[in-house]
C-alpha positions in Angstrom: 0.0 0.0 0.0 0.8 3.4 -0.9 0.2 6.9 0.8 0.8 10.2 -0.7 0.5 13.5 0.0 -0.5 16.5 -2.3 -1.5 20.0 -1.7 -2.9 22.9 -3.6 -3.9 26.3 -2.6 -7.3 28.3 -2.9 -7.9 32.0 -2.3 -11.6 32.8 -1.2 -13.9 35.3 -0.7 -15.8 36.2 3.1 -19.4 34.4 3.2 -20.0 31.1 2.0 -18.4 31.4 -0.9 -18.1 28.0 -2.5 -15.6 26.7 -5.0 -15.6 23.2 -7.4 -12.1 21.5 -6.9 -13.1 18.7 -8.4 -10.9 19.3 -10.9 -7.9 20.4 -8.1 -8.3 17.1 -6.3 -8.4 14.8 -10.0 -5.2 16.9 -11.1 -3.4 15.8 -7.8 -4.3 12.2 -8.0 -2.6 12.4 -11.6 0.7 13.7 -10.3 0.3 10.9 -7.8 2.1 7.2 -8.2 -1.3 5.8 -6.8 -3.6 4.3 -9.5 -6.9 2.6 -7.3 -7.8 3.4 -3.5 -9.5 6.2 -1.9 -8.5 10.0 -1.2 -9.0 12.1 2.3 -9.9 15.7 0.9 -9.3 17.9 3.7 -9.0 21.5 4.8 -6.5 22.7 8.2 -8.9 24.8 9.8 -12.3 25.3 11.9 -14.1 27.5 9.7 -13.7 26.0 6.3 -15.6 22.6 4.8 -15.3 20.3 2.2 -18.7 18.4 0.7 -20.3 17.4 -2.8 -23.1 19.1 -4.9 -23.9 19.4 -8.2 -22.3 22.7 -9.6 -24.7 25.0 -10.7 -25.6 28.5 -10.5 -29.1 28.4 -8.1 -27.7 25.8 -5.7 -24.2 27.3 -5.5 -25.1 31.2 -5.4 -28.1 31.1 -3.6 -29.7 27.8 -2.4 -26.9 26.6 -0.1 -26.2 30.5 1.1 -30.0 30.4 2.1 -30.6 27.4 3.7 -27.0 28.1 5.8 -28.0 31.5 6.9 -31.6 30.0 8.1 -30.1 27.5 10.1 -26.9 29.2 11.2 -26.6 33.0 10.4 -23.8 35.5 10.2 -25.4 38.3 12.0 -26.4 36.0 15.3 -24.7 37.1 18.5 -22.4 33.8 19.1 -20.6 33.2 22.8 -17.8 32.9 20.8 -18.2 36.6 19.5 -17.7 37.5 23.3 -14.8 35.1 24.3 -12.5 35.6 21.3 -13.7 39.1 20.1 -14.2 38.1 16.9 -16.7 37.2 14.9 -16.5 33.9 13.1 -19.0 32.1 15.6 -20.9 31.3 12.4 -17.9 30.0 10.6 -17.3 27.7 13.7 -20.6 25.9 13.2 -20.9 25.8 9.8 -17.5 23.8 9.3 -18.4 21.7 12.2 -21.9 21.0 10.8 -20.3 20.7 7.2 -17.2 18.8 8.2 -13.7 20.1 7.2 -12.8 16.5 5.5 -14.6 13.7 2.8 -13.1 10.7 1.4 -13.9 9.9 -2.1 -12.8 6.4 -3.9 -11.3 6.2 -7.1 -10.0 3.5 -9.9 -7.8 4.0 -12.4 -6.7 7.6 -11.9 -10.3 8.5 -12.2 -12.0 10.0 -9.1 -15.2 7.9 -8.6 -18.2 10.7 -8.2 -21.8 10.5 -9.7 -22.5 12.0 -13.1 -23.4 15.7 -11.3 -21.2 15.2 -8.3 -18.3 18.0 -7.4 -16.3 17.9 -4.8 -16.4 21.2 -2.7 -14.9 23.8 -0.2 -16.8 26.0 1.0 -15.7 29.3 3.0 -17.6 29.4 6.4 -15.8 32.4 7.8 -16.8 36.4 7.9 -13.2 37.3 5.9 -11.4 36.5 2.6 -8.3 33.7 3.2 -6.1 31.2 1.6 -6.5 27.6 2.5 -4.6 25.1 2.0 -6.3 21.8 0.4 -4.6 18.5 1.5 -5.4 15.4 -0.4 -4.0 12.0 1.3 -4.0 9.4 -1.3 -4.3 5.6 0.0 -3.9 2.9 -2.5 -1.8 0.8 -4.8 
């Protein structure tokens, strides 16, 4: 069994922005000497996640941004707010509701998905960053 490491960075915008790496992830797995196996997608943080959607305009731009904000809104006055004197509260719970890792299979050098699947990250906190991306590659 192999395991191999490979990164790639993303700049985002504040807000729930959301960004297809899809083709990030695929790209990495081809630079990679691992041909079948499965791939831990994951982001170093606590207010960034990584899921699966279909890409398209309504569910990227507005759907998901709704149903977030009616569940766990930006403008809510968080604990956290108070202990940290910030105010990424928001952030907080939306990557730990979201999850800041997915593991996706794949067979020759082809990421496994479903015809409309994308792989995902999503940017749960109040300001603009870079992330770094980490894809762990287990296989042979």
């Amino acid at each position: 069994m192999t395991v191999v490491l490979k990164t790639f960075e993303l700049r985002t915008k504040a807000y729930c922005d959301v960004i297809n790496i899809t083709q990030q992830v695929q790209d990495a797995l081809n630079k990679s000497n691992v041909k079948d196996g499965i791939v831990n997608v994951h982001v170093a943080g606590s207010t960034g996640a990584i899921s699966t959607i279909e890409y398209e305009p309504g569910l990227v731009k507005h759907d998901i941004e709704n149903f977030l904000e009616k569940i766990i809104p930006y403008d809510y006055n968080y604990k956290h707010h108070q202990t940290w004197g910030d105010h990424n509260g928001s952030g907080h719970l939306r990557s730990f509701l979201l999850k800041t890792s997915q593991t996706f299979p794949f067979q020759n050098k082809k990421l496994i998905l479903g015809t409309w699947q994308n792989i995902i990250f999503i940017e749960c906190d109040e300001k603009a960053r870079s992330r770094t991306i980490y894809c762990q590659f287990i296989g042979e």
